[in-house]
N, C-alpha and C positions, 0 to 999 in steps of 0.2 A: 508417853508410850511410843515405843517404834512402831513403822511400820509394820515390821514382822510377826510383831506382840500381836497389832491389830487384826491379824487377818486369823476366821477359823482355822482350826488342821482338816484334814482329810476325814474322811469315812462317809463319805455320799459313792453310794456302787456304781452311780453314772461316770463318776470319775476314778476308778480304780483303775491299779496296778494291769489291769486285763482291759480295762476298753477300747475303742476302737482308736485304733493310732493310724489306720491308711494316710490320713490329711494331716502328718505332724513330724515331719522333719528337725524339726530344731529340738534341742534339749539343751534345757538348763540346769551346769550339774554346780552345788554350793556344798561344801567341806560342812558339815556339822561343826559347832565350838572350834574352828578347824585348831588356834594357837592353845586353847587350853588341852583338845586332844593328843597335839604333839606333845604336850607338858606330860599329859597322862601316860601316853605311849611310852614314852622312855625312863617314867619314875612308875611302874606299875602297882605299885605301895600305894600310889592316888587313885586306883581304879575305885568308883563308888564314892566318891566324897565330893564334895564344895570344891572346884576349885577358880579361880580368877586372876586372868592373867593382865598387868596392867603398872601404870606409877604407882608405883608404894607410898611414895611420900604423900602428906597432907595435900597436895595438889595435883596427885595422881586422876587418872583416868582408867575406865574398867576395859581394855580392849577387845577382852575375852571371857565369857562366863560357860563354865559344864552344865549342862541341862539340871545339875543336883545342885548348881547357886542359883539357878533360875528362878528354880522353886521356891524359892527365898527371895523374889525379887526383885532381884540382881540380874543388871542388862548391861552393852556394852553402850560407850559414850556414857555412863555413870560414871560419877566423883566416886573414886574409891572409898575415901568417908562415908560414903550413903551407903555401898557396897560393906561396909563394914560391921555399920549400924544394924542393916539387915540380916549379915551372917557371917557374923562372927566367929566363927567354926570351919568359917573357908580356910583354904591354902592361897597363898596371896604371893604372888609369883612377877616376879620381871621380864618384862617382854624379852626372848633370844631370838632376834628376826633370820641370823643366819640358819638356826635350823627349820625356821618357818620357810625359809627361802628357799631352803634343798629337799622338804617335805612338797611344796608346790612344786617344785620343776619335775619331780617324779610323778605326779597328780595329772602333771598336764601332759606328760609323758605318754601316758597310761590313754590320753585322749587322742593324741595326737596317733597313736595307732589303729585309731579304728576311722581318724577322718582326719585329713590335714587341714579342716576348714574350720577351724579352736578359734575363740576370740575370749583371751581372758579379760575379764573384769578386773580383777584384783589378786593378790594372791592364792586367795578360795574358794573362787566361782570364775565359772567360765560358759559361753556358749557353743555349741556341736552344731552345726548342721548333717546331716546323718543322709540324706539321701542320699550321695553315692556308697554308700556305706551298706546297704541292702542287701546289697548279691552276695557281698563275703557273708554278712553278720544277721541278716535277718529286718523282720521291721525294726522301728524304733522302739519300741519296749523291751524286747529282747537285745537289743543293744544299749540300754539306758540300766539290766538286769548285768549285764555281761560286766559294765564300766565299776558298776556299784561290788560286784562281785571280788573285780580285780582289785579294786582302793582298798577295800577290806583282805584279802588275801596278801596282797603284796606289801601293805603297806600300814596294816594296821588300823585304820582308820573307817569312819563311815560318812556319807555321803548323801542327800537325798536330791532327787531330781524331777524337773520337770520336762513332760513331754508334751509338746502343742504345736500346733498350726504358726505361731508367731514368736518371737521373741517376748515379747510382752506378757503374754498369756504363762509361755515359757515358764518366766521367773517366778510369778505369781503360783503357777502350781508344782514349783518345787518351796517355795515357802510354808505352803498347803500341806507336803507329803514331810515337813520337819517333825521329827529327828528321825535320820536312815530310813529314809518313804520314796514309794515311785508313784508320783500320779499323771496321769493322762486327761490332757483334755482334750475329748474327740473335735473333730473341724465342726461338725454337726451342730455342738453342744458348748460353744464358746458365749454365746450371748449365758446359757443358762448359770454357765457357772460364773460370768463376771457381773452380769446384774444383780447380785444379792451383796455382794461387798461393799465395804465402805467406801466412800469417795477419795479418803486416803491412801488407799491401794494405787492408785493413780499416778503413776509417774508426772514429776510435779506438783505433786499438790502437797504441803508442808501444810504446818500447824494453821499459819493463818489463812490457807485456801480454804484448809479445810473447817472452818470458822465461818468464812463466809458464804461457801457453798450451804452451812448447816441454816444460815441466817435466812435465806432464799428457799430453805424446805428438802431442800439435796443433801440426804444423807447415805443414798447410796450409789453406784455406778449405774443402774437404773434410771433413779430421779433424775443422776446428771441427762442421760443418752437420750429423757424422753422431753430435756426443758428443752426451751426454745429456744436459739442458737440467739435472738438481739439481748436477750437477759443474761446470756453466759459473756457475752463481750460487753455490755458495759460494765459487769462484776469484775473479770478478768483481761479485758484486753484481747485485743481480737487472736495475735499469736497464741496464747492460751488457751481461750475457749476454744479455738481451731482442731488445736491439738489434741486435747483432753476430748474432745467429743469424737473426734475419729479414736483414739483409746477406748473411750467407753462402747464404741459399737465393733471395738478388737482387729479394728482395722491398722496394721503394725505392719510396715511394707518392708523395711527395712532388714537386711541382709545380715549376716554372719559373716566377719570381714577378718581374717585371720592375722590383717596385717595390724599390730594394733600400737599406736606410736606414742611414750607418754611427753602428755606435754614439758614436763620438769620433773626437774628429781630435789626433795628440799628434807630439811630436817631437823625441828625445832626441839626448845627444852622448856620447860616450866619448872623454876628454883620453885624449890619449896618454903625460901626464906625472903622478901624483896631484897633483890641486890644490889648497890651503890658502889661497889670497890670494884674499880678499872681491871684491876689485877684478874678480878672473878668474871669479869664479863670477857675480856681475854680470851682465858681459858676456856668456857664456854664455845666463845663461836670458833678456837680453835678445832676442839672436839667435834664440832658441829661440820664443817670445812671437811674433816678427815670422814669421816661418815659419809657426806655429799661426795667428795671425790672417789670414795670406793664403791657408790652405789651407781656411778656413773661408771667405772671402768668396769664393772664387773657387768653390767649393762648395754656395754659396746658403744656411751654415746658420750659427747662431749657438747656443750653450749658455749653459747657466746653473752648474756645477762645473767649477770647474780644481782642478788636479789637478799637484802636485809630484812626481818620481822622484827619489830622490839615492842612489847606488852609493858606500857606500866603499868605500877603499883593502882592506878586509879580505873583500869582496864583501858583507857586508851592506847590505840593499837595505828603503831606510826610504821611505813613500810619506805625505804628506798632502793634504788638499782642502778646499776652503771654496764653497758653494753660496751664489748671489746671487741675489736678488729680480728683478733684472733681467737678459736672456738676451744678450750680447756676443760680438762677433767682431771687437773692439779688441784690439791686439797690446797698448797701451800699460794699458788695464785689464787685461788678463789676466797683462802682468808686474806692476803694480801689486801682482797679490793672490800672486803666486806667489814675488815676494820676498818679501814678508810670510809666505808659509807659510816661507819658508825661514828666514829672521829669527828668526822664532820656534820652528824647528828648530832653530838653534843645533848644527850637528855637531861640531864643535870639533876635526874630524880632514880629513886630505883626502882629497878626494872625487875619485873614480874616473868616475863619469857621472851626469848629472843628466839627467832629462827633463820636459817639461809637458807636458801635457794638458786638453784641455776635451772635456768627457762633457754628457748631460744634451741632445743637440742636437736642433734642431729650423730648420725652413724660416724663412728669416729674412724674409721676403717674408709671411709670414703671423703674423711674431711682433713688434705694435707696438713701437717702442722707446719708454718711457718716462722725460719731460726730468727732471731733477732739479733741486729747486728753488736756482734763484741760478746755472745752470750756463749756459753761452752758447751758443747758438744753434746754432754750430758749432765743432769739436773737433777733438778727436784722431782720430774716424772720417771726418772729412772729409777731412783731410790724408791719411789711409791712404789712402782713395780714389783721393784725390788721384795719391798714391807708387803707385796700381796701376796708373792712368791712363799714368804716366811711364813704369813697368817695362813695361808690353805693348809701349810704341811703341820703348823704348830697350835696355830688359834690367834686371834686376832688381839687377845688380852699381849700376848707375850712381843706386842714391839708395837712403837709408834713416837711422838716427837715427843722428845724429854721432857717439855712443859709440862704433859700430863703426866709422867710417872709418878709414882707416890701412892699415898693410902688415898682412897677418895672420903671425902667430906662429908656422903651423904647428903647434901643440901640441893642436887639436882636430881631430875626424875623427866625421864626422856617422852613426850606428847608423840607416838608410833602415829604415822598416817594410815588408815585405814581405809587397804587395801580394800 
């Protein structure tokens, strides 16, 4: 069970829609279902049903689940198989990241109006600090009312949010106010609503903390804040207990920092059949290459490491990389080097998923490209351009390198990083 699973919903009146928000600057606002919402927005014939957005194939993953697969459930990071088994009566849908992509830049749009100090998460959460934001718009509740308002008016969508003192708390009570909820956690009353929680609630603490914190009597953010700090550091280690106990007492110092820079841009696939033919692995991390490279231009960023994933058949998970003098967000040098890592990986078994990546990123707009001598003028990044130029006005199906054209095989099913 997620974390999200884990935590109650709302309806304690200390924490309502109305309490006191003087001491809560920060909000945290999260897209309900946000990819299967988009799915729903645009096929309205899906309004009220199952729907699950995700790999189809037998080794698909659930990305996205409607509050009406939930109920049946069905969570995301489920094997769609399991998601299947459960509810069968879903609509089972393939992830379209580009219109998840232009549904979010409206989303944060919409935030970035009421306060330029937005730090997204992901493509469906994001955090506000709201205090200069008062004099136009009122306190934070009525502006966490105003945001929710506008997502849903403009945009079709709903949204539930947390209002709090800290980021921390933030998140926690917008996962509280799911689906389409506003709660407030007054400064006042920050112990009272994070002491009754599970220990899982906890930034940090995964399955097996939370195993061993249960082992020790700590089963809730309580138990933690009231053990004794030499018991939490020899269970955890001192950087963790450190941590987690200033958590527990909601102590969360940390800023809303708008500037927010990702480390890599990558993008794997899982066959749904193990694959042994060169030909099919090829194609693959070509696909893969072209993907990477438009998610970086479109991006504004170019790297200087790529970066090989290859999954076998056995689940062992073998990764290489090679750093370049010069920083790229060519799909065609980026497979260049990442068949070459593969080449010289040599598995000799078949591979279950492969992914690429490029690390190392920076502003490309500030990072000269240097010509290589005897190279022409213009290239392979001009043509990409080019092919972006094409896909914005036509769709991104209708051009790309000949290797892929053709009917697809069905035997791949793309692993979406989650946002």
């Amino acid at each position: 069970m997620g974390r999200s699973q884990s935590l109650p919903r709302g309806g304690d009146p200390r924490f309502g829609p109305d309490a006191d928000d003087s001491g809560c600057p920060i909000l945290h606002v999260d897209m309900d279902a946000f990819f299967a919402s988009v799915e729903v927005r645009r096929r309205p014939e899906l309004r009220g049903r199952p729907v699950v957005v995700g790999g189809t194939g037998p080794r698909g993953v659930v990305s996205s689940a409607s509050y009406e697969a939930r109920r049946y459930g069905v969570r995301s990071a489920m094997p769609t198989a399991r998601a299947r088994a459960l509810c069968p009566q879903a609509v089972y849908l393939p992830p379209d990241f580009p219109q998840y992509s232009a549904a979010s830049t409206a989303v944060m749009q919409i935030f970035r109006d009421v306060t330029p100090l937005v730090e997204p998460l992901s493509l469906d959460e994001a955090f506000l600090d709201v205090a200069g934001a008062r004099r136009l718009f009122g306190p934070p509740a009525a502006i966490a009312r105003r945001i929710r308002e506008r997502v849903a008016a403009e945009q079709g969508l709903t949204c539930s949010v947390g209002v709090a003192p800290s980021k921390f708390v933030a998140k926690l009570g917008s996962t509280r106010a799911k689906p389409d909820g506003l709660l407030v956690v007054p400064a006042a009353r920050v112990l009272d609503f994070l002491h009754p929680l599970p220990v899982s609630a906890l930034w940090g603490v995964g399955e097996r903390s939370t195993e061993t914190l249960r082992r020790l009597g700590l089963a809730t953010i309580g138990d933690l804040a009231a053990a004794p700090m030499g018991m939490l550091r020899k269970a955890l280690g001192e950087a963790a207990a450190t941590g987690l106990h200033e958590l527990a007492w909601g102590r969360d110092p940390r800023r809303v920092s708008p500037e927010h820079v990702e480390k890599s841009i990558g993008a794997e696939v899982t066959f749904d059949v193990d694959v042994g033919d060169p030909l099919e692995i090829r194609r693959a991390l070509l696909a893969l290459a072209e993907k990477v490279g438009v998610r970086l231009r479109r991006a504004g960023q170019v790297g200087r490491t790529v970066s090989l994933k290859v999954r076998l058949a056995d689940f062992r998970t073998v990764s290489r990389s090679r750093t370049a003098g010069t920083p790229t967000d060519v799909a065609r040098e980026i497979f260049d080097t990442v068949w070459a890592l593969y080449t010289a990986l040599d598995p000799g078994e078949p591979i279950r998923l492969v992914g690429v990546r490029v690390e190392g990123l920076a502003a490309a707009q500030e990072t000269p490209r240097q010509l290589t001598l005897g190279a022409p003028e213009r290239g392979w990044r001009e043509a990409e351009a080019a092919a972006d130029a094409a896909a914005a006005r036509f769709g991104r199906s209708v051009i790309g390198p000949a290797s892929l054209l053709g009917p697809r095989d069905g035997r791949r099913n793309e692993n979406p990083p989650r946002p």
